[in-house]
C-alpha positions as CSV (number, residue, x, y, z in Angstrom):
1,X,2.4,15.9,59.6
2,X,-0.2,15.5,56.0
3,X,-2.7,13.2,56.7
4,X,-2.8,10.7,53.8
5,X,-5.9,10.5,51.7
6,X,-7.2,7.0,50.0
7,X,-7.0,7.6,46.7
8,X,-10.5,7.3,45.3
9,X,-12.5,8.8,41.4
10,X,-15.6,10.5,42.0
11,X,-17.2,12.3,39.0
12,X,-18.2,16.0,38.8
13,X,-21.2,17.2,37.3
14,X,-21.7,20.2,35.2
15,X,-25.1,22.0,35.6
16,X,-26.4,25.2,34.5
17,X,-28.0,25.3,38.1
18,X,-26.2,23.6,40.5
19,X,-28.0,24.5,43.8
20,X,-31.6,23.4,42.2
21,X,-29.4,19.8,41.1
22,X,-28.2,19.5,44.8
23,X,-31.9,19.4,46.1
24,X,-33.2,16.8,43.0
25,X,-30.0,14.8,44.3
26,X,-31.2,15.2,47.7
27,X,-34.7,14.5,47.2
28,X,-34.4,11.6,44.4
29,X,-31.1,9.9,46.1
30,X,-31.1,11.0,49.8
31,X,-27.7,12.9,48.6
32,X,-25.5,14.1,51.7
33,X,-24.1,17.4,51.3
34,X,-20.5,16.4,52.6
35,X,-19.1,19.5,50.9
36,X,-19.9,23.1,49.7
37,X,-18.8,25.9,48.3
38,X,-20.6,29.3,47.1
39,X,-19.0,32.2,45.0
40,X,-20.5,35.5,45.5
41,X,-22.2,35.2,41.9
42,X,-24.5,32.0,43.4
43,X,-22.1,29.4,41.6
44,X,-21.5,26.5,43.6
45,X,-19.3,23.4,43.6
46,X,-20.4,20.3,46.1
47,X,-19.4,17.2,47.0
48,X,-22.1,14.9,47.8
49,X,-22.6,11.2,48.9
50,X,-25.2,8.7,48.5
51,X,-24.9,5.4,50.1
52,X,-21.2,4.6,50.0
53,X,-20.2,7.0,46.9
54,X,-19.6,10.4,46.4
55,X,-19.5,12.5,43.7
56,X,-19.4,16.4,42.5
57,X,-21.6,18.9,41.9
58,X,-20.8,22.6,40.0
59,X,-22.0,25.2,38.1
60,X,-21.0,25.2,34.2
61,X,-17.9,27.4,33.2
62,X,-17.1,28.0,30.2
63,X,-14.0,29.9,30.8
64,X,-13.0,26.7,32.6
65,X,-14.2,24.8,29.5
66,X,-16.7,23.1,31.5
67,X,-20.7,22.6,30.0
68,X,-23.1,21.1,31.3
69,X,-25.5,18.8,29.2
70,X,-28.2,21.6,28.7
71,X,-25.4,23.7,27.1
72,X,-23.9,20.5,25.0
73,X,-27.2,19.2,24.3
74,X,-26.2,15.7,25.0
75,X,-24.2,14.0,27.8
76,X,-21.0,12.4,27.6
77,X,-21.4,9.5,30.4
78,X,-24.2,7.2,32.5
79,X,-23.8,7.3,36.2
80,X,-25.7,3.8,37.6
81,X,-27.3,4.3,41.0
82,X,-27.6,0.6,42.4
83,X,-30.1,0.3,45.2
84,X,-32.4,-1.8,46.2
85,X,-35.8,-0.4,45.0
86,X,-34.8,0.5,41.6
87,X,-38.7,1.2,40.8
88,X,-39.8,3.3,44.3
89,X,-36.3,5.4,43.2
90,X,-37.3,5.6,39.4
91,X,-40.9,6.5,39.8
92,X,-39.5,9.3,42.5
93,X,-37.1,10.7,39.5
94,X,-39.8,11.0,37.3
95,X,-42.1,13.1,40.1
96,X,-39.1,15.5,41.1
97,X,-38.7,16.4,37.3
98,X,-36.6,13.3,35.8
99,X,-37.8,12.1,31.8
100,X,-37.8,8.4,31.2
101,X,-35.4,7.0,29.1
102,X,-36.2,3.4,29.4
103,X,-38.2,2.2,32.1
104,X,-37.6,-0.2,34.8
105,X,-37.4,-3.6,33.7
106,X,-35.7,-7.1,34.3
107,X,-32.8,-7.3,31.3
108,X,-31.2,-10.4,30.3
109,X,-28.1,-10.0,31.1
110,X,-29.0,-10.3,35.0
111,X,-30.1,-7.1,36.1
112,X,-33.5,-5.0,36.6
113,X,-32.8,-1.8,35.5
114,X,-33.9,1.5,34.0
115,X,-32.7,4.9,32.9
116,X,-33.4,8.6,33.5
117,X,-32.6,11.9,32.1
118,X,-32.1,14.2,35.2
119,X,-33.7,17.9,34.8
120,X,-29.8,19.1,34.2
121,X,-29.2,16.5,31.4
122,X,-27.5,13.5,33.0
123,X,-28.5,10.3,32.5
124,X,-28.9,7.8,35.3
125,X,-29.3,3.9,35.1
126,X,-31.1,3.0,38.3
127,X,-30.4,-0.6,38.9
128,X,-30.0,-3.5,40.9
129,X,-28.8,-7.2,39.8
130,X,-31.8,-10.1,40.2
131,X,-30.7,-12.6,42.1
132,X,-29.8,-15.7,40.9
């Protein structure tokens, strides 16, 4: 019998060095390694898991037709990271190699929020909403 799977969308991330991005995830995000994979070149594809979420990890590949930001020189999406320190977690992107985008600040529209550019070119909104 197939086990049946909950159907579920996790993004993948392209990097240009994807076991240096698993240990910033780790050490920013207290990122699980729930999954990995290494070709004999040193390319790797993960699945990792903060909190309740999971997402992907992998090496860029062109012939795939998949770049990472560094290669595209921009990024194409925002993940938000909701936790409950949004500054302790900020202020530990920016010491493991993260640039500020905007830093961490109550917004009007409910939330205290800021945003990151990781050291492989994704941006990061690291959040939480103020209570009411």
């Amino acid at each position: 019998m197939s086990e049946t799977v909950e159907t579920s969308v996790a993004p993948l991330l392209n990097v240009r060095r994807g076991k240096a991005a698993i240990e910033f995830y780790k050490t920013v995000f207290g990122a699980k390694v729930i999954f990995q994979t290494d070709s004999p070149d040193g390319e790797i594809v993960a699945q990792l898991q903060v909190g309740t979420s999971n997402f992907w990890v992998a090496d860029e590949s062109p012939v795939h037709g998949n770049s990472s930001p560094e290669t595209l020189g921009a990024s194409t999406f925002r993940m938000v990271l909701i936790v409950d320190e949004p500054d302790a977690v900020f202020a530990q992107a920016l010491a493991a190699g993260a640039q500020s985008v905007w830093p961490v600040a109550d917004q009007s529209y409910g939330w205290r929020v800021g945003r990151v550019v990781d050291p492989f070119g994704h941006h990061w909104e690291i959040g939480k909403p103020l209570e009411k």
